[in-house]
C-alpha positions as CSV (number, residue, x, y, z in Angstrom):
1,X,51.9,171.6,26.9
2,X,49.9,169.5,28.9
3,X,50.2,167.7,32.6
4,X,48.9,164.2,34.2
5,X,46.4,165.1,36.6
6,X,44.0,162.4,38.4
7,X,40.5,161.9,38.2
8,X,38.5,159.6,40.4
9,X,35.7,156.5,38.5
10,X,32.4,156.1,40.0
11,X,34.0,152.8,41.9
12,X,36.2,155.2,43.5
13,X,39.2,154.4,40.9
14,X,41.3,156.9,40.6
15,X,43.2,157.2,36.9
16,X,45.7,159.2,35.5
17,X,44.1,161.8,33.0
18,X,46.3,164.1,30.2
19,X,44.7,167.4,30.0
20,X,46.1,169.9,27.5
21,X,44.6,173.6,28.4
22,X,44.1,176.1,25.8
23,X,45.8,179.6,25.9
24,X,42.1,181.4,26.8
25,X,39.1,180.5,28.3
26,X,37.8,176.9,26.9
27,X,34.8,177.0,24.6
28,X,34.3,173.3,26.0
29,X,36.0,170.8,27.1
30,X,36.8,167.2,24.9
31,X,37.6,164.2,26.2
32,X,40.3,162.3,24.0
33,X,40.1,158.8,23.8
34,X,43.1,156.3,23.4
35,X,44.2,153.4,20.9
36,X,45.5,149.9,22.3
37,X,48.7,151.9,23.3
38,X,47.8,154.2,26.4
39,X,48.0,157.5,26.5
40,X,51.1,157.8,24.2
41,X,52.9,160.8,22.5
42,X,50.7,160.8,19.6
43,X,47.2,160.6,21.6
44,X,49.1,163.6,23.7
45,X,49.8,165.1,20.8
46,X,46.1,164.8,19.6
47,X,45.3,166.6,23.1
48,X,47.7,169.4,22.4
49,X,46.2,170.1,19.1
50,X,42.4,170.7,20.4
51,X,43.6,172.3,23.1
52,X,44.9,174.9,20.3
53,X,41.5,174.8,18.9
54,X,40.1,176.1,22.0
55,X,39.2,173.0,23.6
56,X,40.2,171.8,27.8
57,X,41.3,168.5,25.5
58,X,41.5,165.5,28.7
59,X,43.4,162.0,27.7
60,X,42.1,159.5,30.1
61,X,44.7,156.4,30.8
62,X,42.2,153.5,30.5
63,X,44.9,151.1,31.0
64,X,45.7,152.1,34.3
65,X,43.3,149.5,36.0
66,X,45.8,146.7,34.9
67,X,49.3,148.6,35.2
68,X,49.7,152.2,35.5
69,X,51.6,154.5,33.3
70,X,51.3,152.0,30.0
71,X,52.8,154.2,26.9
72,X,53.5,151.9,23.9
73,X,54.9,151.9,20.3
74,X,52.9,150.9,17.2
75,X,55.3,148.1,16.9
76,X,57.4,144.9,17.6
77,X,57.0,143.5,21.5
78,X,55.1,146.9,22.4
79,X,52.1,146.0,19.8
80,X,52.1,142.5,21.3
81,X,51.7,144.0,24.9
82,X,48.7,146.2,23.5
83,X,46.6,143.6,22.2
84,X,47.4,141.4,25.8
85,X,46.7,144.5,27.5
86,X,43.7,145.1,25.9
87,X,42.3,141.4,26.5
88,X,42.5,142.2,30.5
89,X,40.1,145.2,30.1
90,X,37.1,145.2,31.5
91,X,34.8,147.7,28.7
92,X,32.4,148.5,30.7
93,X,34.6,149.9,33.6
94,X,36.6,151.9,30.6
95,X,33.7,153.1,29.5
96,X,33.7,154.3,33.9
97,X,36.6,156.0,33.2
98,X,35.8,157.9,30.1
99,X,32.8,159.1,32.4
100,X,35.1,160.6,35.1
101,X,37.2,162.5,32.5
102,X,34.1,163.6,31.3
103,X,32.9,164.7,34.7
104,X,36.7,166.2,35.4
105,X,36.2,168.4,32.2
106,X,32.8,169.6,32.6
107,X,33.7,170.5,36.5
108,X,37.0,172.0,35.4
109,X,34.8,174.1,32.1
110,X,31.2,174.4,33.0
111,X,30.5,174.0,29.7
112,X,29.3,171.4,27.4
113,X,31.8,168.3,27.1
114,X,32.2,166.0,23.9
115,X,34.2,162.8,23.3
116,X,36.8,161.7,20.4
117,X,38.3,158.6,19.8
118,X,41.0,156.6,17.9
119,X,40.6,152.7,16.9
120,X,39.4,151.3,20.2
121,X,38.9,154.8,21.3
122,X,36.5,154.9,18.4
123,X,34.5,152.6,19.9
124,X,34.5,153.8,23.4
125,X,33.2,157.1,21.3
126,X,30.6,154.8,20.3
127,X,29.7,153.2,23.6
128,X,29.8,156.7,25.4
129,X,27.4,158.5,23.1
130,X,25.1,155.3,23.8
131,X,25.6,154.7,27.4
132,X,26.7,158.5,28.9
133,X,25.8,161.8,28.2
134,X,28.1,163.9,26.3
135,X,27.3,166.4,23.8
136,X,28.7,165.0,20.8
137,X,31.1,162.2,19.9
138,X,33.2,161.6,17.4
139,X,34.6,158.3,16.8
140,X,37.7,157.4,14.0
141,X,38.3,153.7,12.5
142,X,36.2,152.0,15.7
143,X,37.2,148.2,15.8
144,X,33.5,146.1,16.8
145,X,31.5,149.0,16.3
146,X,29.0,146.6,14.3
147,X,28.7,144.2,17.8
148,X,26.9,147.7,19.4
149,X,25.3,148.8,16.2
150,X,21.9,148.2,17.9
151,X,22.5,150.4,20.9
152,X,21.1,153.8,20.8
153,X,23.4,157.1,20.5
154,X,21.8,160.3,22.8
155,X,24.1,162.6,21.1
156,X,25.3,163.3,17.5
157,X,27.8,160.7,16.1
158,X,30.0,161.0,13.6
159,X,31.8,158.1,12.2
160,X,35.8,157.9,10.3
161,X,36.6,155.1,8.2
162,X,39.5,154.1,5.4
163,X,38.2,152.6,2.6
164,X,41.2,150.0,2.8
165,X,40.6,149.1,6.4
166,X,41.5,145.5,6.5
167,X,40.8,145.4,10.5
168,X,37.1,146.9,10.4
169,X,34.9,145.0,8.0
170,X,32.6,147.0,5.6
171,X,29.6,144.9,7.4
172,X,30.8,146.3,10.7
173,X,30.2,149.9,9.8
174,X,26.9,149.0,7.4
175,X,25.2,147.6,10.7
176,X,25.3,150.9,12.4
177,X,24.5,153.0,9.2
178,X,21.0,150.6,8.7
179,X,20.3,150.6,12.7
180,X,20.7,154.6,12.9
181,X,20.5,156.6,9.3
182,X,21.1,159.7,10.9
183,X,24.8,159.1,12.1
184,X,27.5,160.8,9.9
185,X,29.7,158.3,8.2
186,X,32.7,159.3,6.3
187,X,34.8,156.9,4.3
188,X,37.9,157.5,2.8
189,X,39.9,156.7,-0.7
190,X,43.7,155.2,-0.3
191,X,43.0,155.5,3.6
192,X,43.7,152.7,5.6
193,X,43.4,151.6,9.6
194,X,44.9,154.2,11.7
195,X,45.2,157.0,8.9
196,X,45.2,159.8,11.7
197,X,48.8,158.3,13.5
198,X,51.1,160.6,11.7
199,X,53.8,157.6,13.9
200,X,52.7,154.8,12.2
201,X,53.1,153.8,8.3
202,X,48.8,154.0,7.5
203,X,49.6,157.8,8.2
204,X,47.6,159.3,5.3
205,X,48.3,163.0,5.4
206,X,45.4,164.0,3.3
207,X,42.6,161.9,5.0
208,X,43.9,162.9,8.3
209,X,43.1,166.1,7.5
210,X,40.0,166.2,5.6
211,X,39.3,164.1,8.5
212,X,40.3,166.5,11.3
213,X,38.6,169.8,9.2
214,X,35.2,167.6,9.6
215,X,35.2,166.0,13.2
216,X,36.9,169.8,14.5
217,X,33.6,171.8,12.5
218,X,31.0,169.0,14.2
219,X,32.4,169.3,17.5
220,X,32.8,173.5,17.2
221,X,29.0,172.9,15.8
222,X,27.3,170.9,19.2
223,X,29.7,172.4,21.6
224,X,30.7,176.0,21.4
């Protein structure tokens, strides 16, 4: 339901963008925030599904600094491509680039614009509610989020973890809830990493959507 359409960094950058339109007028827009393996059917299909919801949903392709038009699998050579690729990216100009689909989706709404991310995503959720302005983030399974626990969020955060998690230690997520009490963590039982990915064999069906009921009523709450 959705098209590529490009968007332009603060560097002058330009980067592909996924933006899935909803059938009315948006009640904000919602910037969608890749894994390791670009903007791929399933982070589409994330898009597709807030754009149902009311949302302009936008999937920024934060891999197209290195090589445009990266889509992976979850497994075999692709998954060994998506951890190289993410060792080339620069984080600070990704977190550029979630910034200009932020920009693209508050120009194209003139409304208030929130963020939501998956695994790395998670933490660029993280990094953009500390070091950009959107309304509200929402960040799922976020890999280092304990190396930026002391940075300072300008905009409700709320957190998605799997109690059986073996790529995000407990310690990780702990540093954030000490440095900033008021963030809303949510673990849960039999979930592991990437419990959302309905393509990968973590899928857990019921966390994904307790999961979604919660981050979709927090974002309806700060944005519409």
């Amino acid at each position: 339901m959705g098209e590529f359409v490009k968007a332009r960094a603060a560097d002058g950058h330009a980067l592909d963008v996924y933006v899935a339109r909803p059938a009315g007028t948006p009640v904000a827009g919602l910037v969608v925030i890749q894994e390791i393996f670009g903007v791929n059917g399933h982070i589409r299909s994330v898009a597709d599904g807030y754009a149902r919801d009311g949302f302009l949903a936008v999937a920024p392709a934060l891999f197209d600094r290195i090589k445009p038009g990266i889509e992976l699998k979850y497994e075999g050579d692709d998954a060994k491509l998506a951890m190289e690729t993410l060792g080339k990216l620069d984080l600070a100009k990704a977190v550029s680039d979630v910034d200009a689909a932020i920009g693209f989706a508050r120009e194209q709404t003139g409304k208030k614009v929130g963020v939501i991310g998956y695994c790395f995503g998670g933490l660029l959720a993280w990094l953009s509610a500390t070091r950009l302005h959107p309304a509200v983030a929402v960040g799922y399974y976020a890999g280092r989020i304990g190396n930026f626990a002391q940075e300072t969020p300008s905009a409700p955060v709320q957190l998605h973890f799997g109690k059986l998690d073996g790529h995000i230690p407990a310690d990780q997520v702990e540093a954030v809830h000490k440095a900033h009490p008021e963030v809303e963590i949510h673990w849960y039982d039999g979930a592991g990493h990437a419990f959302n990915c309905d393509l990968r064999p973590s899928y857990n069906p019921q966390a994904a959507a307790l999961a979604r009921g919660r981050a979709l009523a927090f974002l309806k709450q700060h944005l519409a």
